[in-house]
C-alpha positions as CSV (number, residue, x, y, z in Angstrom):
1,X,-93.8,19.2,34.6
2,X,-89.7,19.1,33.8
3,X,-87.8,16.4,35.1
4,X,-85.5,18.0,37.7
5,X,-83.0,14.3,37.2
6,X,-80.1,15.9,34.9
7,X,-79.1,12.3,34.2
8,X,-82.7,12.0,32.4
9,X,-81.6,14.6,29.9
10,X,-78.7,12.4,28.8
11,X,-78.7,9.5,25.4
12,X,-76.2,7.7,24.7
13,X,-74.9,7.7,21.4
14,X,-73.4,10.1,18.7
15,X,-73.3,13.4,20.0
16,X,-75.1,16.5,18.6
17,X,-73.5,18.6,16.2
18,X,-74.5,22.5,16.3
19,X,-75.1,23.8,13.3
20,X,-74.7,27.4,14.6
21,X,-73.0,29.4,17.4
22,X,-76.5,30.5,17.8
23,X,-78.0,27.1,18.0
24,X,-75.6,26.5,20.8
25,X,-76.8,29.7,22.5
26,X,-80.4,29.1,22.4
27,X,-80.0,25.1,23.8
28,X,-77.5,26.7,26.6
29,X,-80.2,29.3,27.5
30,X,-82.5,26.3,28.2
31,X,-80.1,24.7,30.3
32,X,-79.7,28.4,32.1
33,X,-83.6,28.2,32.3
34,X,-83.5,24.4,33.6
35,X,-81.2,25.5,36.3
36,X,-83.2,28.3,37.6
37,X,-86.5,25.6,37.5
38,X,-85.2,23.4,39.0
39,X,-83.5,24.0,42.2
40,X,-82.1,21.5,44.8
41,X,-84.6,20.5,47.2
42,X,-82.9,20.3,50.7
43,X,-85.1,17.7,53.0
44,X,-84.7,17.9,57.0
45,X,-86.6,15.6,59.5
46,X,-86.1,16.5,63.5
47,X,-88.1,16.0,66.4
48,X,-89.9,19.1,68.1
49,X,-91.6,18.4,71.1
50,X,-91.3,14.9,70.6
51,X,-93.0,14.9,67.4
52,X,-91.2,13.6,64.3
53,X,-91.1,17.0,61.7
54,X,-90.6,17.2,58.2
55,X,-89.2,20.5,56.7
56,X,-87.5,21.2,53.3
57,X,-85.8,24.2,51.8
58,X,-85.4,25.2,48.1
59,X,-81.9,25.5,47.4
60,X,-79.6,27.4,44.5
61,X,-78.3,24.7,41.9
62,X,-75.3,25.9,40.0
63,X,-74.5,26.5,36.5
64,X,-72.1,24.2,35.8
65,X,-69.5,22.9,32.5
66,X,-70.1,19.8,33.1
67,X,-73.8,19.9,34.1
68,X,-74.4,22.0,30.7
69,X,-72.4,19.3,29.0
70,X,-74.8,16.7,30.3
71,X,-77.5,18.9,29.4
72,X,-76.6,19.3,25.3
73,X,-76.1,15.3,25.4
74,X,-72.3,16.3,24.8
75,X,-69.1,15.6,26.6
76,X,-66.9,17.7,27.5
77,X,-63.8,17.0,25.3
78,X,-66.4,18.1,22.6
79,X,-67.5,20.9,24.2
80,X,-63.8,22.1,24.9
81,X,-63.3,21.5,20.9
82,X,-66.2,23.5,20.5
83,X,-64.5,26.4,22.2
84,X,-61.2,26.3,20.2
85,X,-63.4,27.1,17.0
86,X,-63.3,30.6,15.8
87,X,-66.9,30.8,15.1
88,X,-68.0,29.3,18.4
89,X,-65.5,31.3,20.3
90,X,-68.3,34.2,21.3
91,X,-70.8,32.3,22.3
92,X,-68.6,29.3,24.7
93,X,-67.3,32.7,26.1
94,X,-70.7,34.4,26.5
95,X,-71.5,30.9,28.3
96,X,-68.9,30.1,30.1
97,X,-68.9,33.9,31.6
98,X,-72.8,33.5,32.6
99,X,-71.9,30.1,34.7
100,X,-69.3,32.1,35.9
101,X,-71.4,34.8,36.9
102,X,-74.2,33.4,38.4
103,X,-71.9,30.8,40.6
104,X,-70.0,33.8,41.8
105,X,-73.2,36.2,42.8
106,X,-74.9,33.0,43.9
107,X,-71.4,31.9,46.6
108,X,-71.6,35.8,47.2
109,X,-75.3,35.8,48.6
110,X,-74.6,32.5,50.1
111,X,-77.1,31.0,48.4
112,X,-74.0,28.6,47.4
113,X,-71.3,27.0,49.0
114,X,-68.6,29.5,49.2
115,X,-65.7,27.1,49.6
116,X,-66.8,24.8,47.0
117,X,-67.3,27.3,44.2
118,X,-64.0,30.1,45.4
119,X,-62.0,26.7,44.0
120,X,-64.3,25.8,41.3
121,X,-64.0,29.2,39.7
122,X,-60.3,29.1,40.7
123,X,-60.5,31.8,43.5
124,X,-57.8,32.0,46.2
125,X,-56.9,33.7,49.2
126,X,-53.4,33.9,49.6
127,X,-50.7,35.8,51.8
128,X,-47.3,35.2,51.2
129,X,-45.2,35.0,54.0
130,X,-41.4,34.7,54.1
131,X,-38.9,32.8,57.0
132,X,-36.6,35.4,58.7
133,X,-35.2,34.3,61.9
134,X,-37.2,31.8,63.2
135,X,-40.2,33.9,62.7
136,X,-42.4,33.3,60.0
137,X,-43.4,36.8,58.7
138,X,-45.7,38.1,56.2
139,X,-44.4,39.5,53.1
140,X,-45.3,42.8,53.0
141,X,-43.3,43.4,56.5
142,X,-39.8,42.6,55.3
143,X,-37.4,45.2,54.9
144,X,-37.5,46.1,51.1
145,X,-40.4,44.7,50.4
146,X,-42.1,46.9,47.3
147,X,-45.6,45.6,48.9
């Protein structure tokens, strides 16, 4: 059985050097696997009919940089230096963009907290408005406005 505790996949001590972008890519798929095995178990106690019930619902964890860090027994200044080298350039991106991807579909199904990953993947919603005569107005309304 896997230990779902990402803390227990941490040492301390030097950190692992790759030897290959593609030694990098097959210990990131097992993090991508580990993920997936071990979602977030959500536990709820209530009372129904004045019994005291237990329920529990499997949730989503998501992929994240620092989680996958934690994962490779690496931190993330190292991982970051990791990503400025040209040889490890396609796979960080190929990475990155799956952790990417599978928070984004996940928030999208709401299978993840919508809020929390829109601003951890650097998602807004934004409407500019502009102050005309005591009125705050949006953009796109003004006079001249190429909106």
């Amino acid at each position: 059985m896997s230990n779902s505790n990402l803390w227990s996949k941490r040492s301390v001590g030097k950190p692992p050097k790759f030897t290959s972008p593609e030694e990098m890519w097959s210990r990131a798929v097992e993090y991508f696997e580990w993920c997936e095995k071990n979602n977030l178990e959500e536990a709820k106690v209530f009372c129904f009919q004045g019994q005291i019930v237990k329920d529990g619902a499997s949730k989503m964890r998501a992929m994240t940089q620092a989680g996958l860090c934690a994962f490779l027994n690496i931190g993330t200044s190292t991982w970051h230096d990791y990503c400025k080298k040209t040889e490890y350039s396609e796979v960080t991106n190929a990475i990155t963009d799956i952790m990417y991807e599978q928070k984004f579909t996940g928030a999208a199904a709401g299978l993840l907290s919508s809020n929390i990953i829109a601003r951890d993947l650097g998602l807004t919603d934004k409407q500019e408005v502009a102050f005309a005569g005591g009125d705050i107005t949006p953009w796109s309304s003004i006079e001249g406005s190429d909106e």
